[in-house]
Backbone of each chain as nested JSON, in Angstrom:
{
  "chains": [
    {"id": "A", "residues": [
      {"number": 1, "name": "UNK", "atoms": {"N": [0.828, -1.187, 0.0], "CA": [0.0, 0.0, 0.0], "C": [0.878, 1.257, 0.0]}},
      {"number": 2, "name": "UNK", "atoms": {"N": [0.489, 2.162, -0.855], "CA": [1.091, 3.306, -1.049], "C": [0.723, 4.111, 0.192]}},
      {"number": 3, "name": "UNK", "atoms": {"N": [1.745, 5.265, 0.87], "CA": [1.858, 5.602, 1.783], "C": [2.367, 7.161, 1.588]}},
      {"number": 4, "name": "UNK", "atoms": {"N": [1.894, 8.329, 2.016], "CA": [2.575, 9.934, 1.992], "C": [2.892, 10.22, 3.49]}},
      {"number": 5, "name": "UNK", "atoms": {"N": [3.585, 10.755, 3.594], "CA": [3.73, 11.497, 4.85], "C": [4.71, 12.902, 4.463]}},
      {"number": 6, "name": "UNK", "atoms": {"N": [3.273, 13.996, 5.05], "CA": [4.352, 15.11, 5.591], "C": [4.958, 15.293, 6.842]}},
      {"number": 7, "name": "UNK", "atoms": {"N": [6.261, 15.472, 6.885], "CA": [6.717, 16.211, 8.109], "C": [6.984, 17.681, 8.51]}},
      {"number": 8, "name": "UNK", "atoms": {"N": [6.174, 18.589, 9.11], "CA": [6.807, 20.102, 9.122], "C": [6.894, 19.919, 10.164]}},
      {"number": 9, "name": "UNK", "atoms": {"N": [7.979, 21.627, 10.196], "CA": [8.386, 22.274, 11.765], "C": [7.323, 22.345, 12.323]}},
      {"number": 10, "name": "UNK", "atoms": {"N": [7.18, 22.308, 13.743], "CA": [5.723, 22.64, 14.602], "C": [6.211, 24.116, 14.473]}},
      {"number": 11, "name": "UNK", "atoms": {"N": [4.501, 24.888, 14.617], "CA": [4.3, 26.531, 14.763], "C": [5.175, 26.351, 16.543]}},
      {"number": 12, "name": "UNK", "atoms": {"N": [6.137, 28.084, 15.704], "CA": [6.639, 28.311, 17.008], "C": [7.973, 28.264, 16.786]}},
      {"number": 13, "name": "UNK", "atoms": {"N": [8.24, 26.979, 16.364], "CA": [9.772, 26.265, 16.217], "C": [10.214, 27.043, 14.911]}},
      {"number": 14, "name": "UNK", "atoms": {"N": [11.718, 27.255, 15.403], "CA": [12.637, 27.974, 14.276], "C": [12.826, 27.45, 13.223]}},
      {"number": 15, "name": "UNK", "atoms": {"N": [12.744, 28.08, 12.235], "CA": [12.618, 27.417, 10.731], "C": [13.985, 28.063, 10.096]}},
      {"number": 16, "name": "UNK", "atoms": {"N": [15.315, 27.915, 9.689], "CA": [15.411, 28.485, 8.896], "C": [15.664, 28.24, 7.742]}},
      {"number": 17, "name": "UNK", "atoms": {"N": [15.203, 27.037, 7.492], "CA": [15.246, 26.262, 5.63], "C": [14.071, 27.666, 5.078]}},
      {"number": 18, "name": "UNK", "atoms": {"N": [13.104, 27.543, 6.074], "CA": [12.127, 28.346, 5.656], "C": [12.188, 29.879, 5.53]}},
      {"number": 19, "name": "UNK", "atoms": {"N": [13.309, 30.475, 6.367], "CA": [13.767, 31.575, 6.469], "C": [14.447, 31.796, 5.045]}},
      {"number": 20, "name": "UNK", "atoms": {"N": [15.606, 30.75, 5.169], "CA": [16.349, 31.378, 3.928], "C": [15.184, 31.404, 2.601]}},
      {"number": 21, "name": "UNK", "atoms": {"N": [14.578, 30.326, 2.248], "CA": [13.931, 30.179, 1.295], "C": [12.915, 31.774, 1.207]}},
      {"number": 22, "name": "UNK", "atoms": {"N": [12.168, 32.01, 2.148], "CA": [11.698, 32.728, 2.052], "C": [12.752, 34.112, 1.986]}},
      {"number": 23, "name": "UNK", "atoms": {"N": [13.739, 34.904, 2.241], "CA": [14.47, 35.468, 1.911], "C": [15.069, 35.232, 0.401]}},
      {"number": 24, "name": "UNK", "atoms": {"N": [15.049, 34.293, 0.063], "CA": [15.68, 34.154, -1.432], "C": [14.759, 34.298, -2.563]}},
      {"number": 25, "name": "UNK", "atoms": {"N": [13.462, 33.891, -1.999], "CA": [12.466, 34.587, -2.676], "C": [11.864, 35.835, -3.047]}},
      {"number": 26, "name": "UNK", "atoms": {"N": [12.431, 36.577, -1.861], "CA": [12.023, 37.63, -1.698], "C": [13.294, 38.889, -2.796]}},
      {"number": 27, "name": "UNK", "atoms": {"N": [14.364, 38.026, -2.47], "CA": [15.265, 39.106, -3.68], "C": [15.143, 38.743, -5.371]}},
      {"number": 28, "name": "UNK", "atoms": {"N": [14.561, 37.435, -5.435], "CA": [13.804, 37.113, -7.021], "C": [12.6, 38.024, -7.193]}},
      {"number": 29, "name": "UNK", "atoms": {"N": [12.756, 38.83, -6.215], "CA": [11.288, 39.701, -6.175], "C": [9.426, 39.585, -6.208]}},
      {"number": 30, "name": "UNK", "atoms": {"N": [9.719, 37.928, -5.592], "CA": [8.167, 37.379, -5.075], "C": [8.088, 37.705, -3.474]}},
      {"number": 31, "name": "UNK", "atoms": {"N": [6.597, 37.904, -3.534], "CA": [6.179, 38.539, -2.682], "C": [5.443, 37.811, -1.065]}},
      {"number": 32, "name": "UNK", "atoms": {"N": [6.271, 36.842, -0.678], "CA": [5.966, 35.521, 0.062], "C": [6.052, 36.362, 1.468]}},
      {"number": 33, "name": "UNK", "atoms": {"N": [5.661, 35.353, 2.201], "CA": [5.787, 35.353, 4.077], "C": [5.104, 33.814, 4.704]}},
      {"number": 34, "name": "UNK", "atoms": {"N": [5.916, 33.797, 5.547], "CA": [5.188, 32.511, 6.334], "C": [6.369, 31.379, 5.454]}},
      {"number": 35, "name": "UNK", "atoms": {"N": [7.035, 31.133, 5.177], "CA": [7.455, 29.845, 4.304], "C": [7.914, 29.097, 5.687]}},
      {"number": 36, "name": "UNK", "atoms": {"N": [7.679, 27.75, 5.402], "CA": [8.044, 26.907, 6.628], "C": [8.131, 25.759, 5.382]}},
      {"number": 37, "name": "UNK", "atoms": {"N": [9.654, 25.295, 5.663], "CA": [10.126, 23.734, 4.602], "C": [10.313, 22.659, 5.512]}},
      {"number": 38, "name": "UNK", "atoms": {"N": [9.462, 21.524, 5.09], "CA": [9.319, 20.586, 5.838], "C": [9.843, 19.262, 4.946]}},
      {"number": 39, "name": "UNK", "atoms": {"N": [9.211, 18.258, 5.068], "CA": [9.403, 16.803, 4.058], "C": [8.707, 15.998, 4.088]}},
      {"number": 40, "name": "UNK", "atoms": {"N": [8.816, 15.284, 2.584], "CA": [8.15, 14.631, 2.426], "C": [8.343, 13.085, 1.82]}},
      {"number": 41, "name": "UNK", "atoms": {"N": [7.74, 12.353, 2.496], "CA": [8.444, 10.517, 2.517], "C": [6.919, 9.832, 1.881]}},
      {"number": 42, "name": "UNK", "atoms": {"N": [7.782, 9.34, 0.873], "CA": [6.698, 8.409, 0.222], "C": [7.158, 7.09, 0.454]}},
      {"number": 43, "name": "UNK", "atoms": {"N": [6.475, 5.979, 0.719], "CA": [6.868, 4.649, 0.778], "C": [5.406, 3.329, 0.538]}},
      {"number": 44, "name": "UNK", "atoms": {"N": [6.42, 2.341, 0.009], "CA": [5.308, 1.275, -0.225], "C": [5.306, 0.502, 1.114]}},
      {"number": 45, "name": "UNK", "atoms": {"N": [4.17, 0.71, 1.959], "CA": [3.94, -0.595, 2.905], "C": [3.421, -1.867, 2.636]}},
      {"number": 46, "name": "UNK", "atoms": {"N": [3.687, -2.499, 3.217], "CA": [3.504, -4.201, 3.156], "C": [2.346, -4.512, 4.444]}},
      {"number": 47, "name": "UNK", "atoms": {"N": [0.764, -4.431, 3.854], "CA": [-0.013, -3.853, 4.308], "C": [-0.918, -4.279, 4.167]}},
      {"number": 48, "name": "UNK", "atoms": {"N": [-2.144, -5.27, 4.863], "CA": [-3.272, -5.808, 4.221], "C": [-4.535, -4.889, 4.092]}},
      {"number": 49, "name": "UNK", "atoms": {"N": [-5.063, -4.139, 5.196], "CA": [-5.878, -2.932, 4.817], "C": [-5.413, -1.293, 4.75]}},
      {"number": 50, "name": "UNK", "atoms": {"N": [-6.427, -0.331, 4.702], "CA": [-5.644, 1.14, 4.375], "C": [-5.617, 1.392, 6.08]}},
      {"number": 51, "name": "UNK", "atoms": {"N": [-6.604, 1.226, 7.459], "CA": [-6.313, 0.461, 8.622], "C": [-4.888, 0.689, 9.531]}},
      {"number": 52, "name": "UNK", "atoms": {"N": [-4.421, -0.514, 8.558], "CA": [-3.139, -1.287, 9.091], "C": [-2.114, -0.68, 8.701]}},
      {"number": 53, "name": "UNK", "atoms": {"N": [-2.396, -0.347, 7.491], "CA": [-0.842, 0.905, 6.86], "C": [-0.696, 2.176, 7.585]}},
      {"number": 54, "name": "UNK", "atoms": {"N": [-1.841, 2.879, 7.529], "CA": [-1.964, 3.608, 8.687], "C": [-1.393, 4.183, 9.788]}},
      {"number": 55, "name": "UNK", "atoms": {"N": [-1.637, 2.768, 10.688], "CA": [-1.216, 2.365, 12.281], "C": [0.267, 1.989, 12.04]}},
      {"number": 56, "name": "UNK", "atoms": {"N": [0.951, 1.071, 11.398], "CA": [1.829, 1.074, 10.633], "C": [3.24, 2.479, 10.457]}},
      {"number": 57, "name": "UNK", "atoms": {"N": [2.552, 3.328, 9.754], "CA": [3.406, 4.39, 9.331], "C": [3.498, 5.244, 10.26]}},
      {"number": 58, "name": "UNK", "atoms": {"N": [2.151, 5.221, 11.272], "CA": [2.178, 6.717, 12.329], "C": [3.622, 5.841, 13.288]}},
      {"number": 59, "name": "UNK", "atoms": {"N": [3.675, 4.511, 13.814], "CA": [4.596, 4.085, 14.293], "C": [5.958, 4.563, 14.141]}},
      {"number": 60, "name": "UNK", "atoms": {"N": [6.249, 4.845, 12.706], "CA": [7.34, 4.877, 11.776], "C": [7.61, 6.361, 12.037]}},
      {"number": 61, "name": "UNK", "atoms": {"N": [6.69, 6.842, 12.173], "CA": [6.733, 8.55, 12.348], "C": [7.264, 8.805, 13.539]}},
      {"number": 62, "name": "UNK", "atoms": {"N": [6.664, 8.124, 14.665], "CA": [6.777, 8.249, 16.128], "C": [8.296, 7.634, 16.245]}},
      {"number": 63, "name": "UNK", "atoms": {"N": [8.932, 6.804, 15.318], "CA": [9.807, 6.108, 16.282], "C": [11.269, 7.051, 15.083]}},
      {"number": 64, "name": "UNK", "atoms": {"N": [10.976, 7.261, 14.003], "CA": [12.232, 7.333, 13.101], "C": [11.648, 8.984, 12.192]}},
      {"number": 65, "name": "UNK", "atoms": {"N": [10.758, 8.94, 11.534], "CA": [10.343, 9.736, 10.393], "C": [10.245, 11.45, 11.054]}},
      {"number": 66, "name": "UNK", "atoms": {"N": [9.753, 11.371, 12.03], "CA": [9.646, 13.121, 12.627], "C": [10.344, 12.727, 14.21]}},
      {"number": 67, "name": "UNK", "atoms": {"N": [10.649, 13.941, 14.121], "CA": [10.722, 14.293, 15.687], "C": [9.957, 14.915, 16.433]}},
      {"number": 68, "name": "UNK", "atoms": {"N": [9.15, 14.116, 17.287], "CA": [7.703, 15.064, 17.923], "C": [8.11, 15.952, 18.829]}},
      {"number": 69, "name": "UNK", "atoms": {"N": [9.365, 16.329, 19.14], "CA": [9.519, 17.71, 20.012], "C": [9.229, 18.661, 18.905]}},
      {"number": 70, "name": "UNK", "atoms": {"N": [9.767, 18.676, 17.977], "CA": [9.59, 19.745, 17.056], "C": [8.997, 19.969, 15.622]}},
      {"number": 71, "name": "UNK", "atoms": {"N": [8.655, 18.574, 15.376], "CA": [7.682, 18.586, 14.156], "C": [6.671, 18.123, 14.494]}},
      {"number": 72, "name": "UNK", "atoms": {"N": [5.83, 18.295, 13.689], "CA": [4.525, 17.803, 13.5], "C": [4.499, 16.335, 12.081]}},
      {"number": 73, "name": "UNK", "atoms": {"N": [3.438, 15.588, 11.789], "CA": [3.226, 14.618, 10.903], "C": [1.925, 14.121, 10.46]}},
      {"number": 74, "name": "UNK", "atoms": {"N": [1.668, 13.715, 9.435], "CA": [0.359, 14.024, 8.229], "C": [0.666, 12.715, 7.704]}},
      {"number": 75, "name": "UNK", "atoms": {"N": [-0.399, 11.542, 7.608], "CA": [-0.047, 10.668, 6.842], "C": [-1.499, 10.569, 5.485]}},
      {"number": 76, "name": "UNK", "atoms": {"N": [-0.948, 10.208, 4.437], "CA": [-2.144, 9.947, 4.188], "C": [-1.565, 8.633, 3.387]}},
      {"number": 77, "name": "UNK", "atoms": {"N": [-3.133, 7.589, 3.328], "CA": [-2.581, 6.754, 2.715], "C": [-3.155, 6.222, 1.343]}},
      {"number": 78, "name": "UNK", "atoms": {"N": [-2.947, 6.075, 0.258], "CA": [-2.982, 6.035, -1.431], "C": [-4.311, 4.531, -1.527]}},
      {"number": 79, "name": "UNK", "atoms": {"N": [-3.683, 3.27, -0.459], "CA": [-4.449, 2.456, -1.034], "C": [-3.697, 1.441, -2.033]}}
    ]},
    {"id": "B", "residues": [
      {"number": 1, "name": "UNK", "atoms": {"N": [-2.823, 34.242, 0.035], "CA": [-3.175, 33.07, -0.365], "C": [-2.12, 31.727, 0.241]}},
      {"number": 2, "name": "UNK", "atoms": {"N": [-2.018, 30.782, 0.689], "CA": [-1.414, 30.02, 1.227], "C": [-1.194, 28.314, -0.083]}},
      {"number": 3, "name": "UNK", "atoms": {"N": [-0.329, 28.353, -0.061], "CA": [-0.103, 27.483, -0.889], "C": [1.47, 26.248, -0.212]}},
      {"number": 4, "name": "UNK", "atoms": {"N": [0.838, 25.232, -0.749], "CA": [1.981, 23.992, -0.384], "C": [2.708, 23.66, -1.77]}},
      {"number": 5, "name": "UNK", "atoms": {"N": [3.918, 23.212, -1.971], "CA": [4.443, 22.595, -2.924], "C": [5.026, 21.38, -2.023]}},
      {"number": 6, "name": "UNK", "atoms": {"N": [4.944, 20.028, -2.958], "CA": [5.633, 18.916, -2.939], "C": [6.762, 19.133, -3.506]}},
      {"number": 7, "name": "UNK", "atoms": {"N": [8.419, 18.8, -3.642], "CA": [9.197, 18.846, -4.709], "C": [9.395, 17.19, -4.019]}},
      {"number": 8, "name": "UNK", "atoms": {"N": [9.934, 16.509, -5.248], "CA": [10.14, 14.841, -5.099], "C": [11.576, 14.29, -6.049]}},
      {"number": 9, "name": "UNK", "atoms": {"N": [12.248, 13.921, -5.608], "CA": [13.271, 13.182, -6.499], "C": [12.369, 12.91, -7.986]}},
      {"number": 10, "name": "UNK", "atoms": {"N": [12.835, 13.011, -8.894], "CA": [12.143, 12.168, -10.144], "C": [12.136, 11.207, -10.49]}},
      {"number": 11, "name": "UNK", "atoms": {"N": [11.798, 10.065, -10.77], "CA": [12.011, 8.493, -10.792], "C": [12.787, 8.04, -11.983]}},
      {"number": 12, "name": "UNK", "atoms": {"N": [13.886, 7.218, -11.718], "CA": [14.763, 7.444, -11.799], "C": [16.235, 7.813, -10.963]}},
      {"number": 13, "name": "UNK", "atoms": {"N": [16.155, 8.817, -10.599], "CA": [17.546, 9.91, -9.899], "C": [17.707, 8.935, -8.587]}},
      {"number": 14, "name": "UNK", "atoms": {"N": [18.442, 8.413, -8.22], "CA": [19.451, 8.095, -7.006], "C": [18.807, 8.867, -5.864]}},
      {"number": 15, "name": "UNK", "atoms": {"N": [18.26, 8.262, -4.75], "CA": [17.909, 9.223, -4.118], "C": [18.313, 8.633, -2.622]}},
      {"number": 16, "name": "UNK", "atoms": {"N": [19.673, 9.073, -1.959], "CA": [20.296, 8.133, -0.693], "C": [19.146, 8.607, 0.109]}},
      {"number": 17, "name": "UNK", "atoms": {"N": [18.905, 9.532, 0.403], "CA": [18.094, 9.734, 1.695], "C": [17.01, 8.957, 1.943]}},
      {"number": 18, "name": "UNK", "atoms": {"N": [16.252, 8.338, 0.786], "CA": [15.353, 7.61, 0.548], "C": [15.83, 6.017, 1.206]}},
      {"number": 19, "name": "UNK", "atoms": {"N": [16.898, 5.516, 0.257], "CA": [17.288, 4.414, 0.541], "C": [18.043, 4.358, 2.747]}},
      {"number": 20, "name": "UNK", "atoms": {"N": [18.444, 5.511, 2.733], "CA": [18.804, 5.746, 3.984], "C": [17.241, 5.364, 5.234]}},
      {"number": 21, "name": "UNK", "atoms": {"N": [16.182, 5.8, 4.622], "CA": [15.242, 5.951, 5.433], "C": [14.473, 4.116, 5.392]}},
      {"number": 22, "name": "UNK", "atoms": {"N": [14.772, 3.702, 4.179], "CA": [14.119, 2.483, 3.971], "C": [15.357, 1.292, 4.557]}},
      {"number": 23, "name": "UNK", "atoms": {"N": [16.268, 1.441, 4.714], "CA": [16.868, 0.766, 5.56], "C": [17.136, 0.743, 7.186]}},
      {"number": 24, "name": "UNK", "atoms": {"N": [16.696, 2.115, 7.465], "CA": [16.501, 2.239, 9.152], "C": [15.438, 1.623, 9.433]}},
      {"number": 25, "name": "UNK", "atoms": {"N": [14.315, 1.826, 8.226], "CA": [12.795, 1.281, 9.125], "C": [13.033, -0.217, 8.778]}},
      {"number": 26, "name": "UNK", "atoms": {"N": [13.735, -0.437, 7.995], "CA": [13.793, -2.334, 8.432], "C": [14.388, -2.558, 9.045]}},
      {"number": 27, "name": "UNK", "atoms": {"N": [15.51, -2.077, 9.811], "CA": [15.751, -2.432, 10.671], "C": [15.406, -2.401, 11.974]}},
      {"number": 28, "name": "UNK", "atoms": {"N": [14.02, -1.365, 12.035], "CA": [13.545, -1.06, 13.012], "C": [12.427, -2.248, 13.14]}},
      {"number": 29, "name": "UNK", "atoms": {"N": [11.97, -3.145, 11.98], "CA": [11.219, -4.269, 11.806], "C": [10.007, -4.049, 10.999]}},
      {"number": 30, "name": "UNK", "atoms": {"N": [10.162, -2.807, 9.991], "CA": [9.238, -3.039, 9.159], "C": [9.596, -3.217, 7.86]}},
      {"number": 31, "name": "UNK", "atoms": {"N": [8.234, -3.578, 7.15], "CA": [8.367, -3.969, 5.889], "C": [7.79, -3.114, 5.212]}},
      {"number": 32, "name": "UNK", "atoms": {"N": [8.968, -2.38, 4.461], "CA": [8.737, -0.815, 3.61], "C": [9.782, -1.264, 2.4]}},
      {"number": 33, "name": "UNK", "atoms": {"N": [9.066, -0.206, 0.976], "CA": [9.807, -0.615, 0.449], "C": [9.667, 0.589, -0.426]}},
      {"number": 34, "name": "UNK", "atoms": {"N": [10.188, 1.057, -1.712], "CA": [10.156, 2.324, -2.153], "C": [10.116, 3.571, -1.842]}},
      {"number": 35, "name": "UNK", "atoms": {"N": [10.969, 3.515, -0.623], "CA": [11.084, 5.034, 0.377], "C": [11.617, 5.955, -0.829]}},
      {"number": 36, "name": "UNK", "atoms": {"N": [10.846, 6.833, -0.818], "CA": [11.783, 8.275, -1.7], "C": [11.24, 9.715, -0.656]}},
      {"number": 37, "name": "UNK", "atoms": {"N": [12.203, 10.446, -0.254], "CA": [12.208, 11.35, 0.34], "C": [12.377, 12.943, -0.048]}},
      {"number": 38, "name": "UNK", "atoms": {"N": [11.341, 13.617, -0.202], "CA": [11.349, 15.01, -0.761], "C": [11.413, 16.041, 0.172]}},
      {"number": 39, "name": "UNK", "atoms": {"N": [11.253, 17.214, -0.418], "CA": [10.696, 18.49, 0.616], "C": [9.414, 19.175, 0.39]}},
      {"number": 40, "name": "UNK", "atoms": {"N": [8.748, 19.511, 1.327], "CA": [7.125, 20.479, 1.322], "C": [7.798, 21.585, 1.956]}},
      {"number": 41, "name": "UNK", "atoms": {"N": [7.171, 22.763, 0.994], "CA": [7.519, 23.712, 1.78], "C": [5.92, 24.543, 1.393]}},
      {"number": 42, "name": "UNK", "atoms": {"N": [5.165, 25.179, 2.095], "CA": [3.992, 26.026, 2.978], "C": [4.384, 27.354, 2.718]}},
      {"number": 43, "name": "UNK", "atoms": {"N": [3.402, 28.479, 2.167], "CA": [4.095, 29.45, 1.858], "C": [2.59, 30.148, 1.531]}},
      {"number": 44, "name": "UNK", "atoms": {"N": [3.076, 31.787, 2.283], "CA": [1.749, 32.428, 1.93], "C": [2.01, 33.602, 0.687]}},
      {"number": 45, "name": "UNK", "atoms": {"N": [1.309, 33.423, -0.35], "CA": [1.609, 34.249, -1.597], "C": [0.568, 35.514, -1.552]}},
      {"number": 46, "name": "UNK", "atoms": {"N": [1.198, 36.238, -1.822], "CA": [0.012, 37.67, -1.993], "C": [0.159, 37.83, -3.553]}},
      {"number": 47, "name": "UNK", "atoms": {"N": [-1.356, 37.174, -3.59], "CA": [-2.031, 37.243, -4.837], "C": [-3.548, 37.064, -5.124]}},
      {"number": 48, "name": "UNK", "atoms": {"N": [-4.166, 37.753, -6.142], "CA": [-5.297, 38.089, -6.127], "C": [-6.635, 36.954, -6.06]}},
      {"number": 49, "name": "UNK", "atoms": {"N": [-5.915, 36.006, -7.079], "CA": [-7.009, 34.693, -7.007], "C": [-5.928, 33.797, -7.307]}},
      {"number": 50, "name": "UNK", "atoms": {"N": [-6.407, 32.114, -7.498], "CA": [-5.649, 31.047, -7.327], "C": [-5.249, 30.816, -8.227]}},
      {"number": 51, "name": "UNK", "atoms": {"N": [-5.574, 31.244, -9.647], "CA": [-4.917, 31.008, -10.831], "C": [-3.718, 31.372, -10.705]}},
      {"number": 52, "name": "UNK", "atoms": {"N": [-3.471, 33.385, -10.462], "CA": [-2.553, 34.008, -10.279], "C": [-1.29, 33.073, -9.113]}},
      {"number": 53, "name": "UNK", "atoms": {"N": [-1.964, 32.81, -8.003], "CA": [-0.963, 32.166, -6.933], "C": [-0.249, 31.104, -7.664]}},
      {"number": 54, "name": "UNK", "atoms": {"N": [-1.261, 30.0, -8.512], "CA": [-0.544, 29.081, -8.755], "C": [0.64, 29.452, -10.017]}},
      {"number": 55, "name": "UNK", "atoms": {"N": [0.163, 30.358, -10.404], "CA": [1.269, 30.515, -11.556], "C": [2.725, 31.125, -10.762]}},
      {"number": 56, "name": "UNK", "atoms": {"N": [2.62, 31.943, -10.105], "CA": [3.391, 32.543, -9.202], "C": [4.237, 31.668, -8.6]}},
      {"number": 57, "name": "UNK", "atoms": {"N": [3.533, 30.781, -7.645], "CA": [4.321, 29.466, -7.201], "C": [5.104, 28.402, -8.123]}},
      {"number": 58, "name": "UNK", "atoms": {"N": [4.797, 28.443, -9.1], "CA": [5.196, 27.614, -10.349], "C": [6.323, 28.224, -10.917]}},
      {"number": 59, "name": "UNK", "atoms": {"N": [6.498, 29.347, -10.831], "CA": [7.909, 30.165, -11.548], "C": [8.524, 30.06, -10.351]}},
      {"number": 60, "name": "UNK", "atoms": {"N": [8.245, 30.164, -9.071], "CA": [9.109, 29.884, -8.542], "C": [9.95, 28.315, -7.595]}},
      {"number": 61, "name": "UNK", "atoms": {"N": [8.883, 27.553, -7.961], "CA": [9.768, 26.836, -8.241], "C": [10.938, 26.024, -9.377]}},
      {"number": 62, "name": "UNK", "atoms": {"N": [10.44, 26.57, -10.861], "CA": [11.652, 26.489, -11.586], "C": [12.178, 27.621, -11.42]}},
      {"number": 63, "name": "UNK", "atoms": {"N": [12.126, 28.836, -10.352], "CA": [13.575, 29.471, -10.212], "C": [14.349, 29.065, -9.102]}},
      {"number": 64, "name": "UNK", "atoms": {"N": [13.788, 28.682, -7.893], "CA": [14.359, 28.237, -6.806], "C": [14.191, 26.826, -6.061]}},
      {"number": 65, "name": "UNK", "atoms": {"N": [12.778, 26.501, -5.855], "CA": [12.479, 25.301, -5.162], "C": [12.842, 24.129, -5.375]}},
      {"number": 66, "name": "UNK", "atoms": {"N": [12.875, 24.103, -7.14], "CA": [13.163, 22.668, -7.501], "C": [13.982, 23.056, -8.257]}},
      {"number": 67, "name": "UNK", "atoms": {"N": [15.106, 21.709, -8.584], "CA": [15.819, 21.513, -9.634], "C": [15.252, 20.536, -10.393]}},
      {"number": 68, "name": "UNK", "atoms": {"N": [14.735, 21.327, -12.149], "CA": [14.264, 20.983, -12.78], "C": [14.935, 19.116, -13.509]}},
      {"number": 69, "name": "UNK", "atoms": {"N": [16.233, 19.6, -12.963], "CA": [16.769, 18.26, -13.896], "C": [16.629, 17.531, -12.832]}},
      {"number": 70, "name": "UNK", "atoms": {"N": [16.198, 17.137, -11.828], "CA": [16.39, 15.801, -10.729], "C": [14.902, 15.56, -9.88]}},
      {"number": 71, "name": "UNK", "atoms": {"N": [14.372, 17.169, -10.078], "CA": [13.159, 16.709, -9.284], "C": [11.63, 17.319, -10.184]}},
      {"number": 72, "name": "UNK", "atoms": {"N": [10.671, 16.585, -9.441], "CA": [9.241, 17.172, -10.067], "C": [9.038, 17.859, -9.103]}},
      {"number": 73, "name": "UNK", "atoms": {"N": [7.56, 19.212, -9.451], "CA": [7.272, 19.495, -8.375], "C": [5.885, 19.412, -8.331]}},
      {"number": 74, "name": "UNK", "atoms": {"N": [4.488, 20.04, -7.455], "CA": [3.254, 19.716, -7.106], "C": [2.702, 21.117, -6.442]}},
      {"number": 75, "name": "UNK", "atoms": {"N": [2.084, 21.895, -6.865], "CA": [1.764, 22.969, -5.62], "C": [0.221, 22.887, -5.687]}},
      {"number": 76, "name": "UNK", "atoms": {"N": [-0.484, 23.175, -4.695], "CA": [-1.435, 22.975, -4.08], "C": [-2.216, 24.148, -3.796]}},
      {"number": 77, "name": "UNK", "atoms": {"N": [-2.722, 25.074, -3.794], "CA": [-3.426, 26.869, -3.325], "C": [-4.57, 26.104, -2.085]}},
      {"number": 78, "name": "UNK", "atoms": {"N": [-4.548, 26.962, -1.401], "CA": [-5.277, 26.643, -0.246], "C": [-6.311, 27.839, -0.295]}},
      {"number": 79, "name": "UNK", "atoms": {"N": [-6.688, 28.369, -0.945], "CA": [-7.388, 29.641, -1.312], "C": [-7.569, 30.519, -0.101]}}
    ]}
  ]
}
């Protein structure tokens, strides 16, 4: 089963992938604010329902994929 | 206007971080397989309607976000 997960910074927490980005944007002369760069992990689970992949990946999140002091995590799953 | 972009390795391209992530989680005891690992980056555009945003977001990521030769990208308007 196909599997997405985002990971962003939690609100609050210092960003500065998002800083610079948003600064580098800003001298290409677009007109941005707020940029926060996070990631994103696609993977095939080995998975009998959408359920189990699920329960599955939030594990994966909790133990390896984010760091819950300071990110947050979004799974969705394809099916 | 608030808008997300996906950028993703392109399939194909070598992507260690991917293979890096799909070998920790087996060893952590799961069964994953096609890890590919990108970046999301969240971004608020000042622009009039979503056509405009998305085009906006789209130049900039073939000026900055993505590298056209290794990765795709995805943006999203949150209106």
């Amino acid at each position: 089963m196909k599997a997405t997960v985002l990971v962003r910074p939690k609100q609050g927490i210092l960003d500065p992938q998002g800083e610079a980005v948003e600064s580098a944007l800003g001298h290409l002369g677009f007109s941005v604010s707020e940029a926060r760069v996070g990631k994103v992990v696609d993977l095939e689970v080995d998975a009998s329902d959408a359920g189990e992949a699920r329960a599955q990946v939030e594990r994966m999140c909790e133990q390896l994929l984010a760091n819950p002091l300071i990110e947050s995590f979004e799974v969705e799953i394809h099916g």
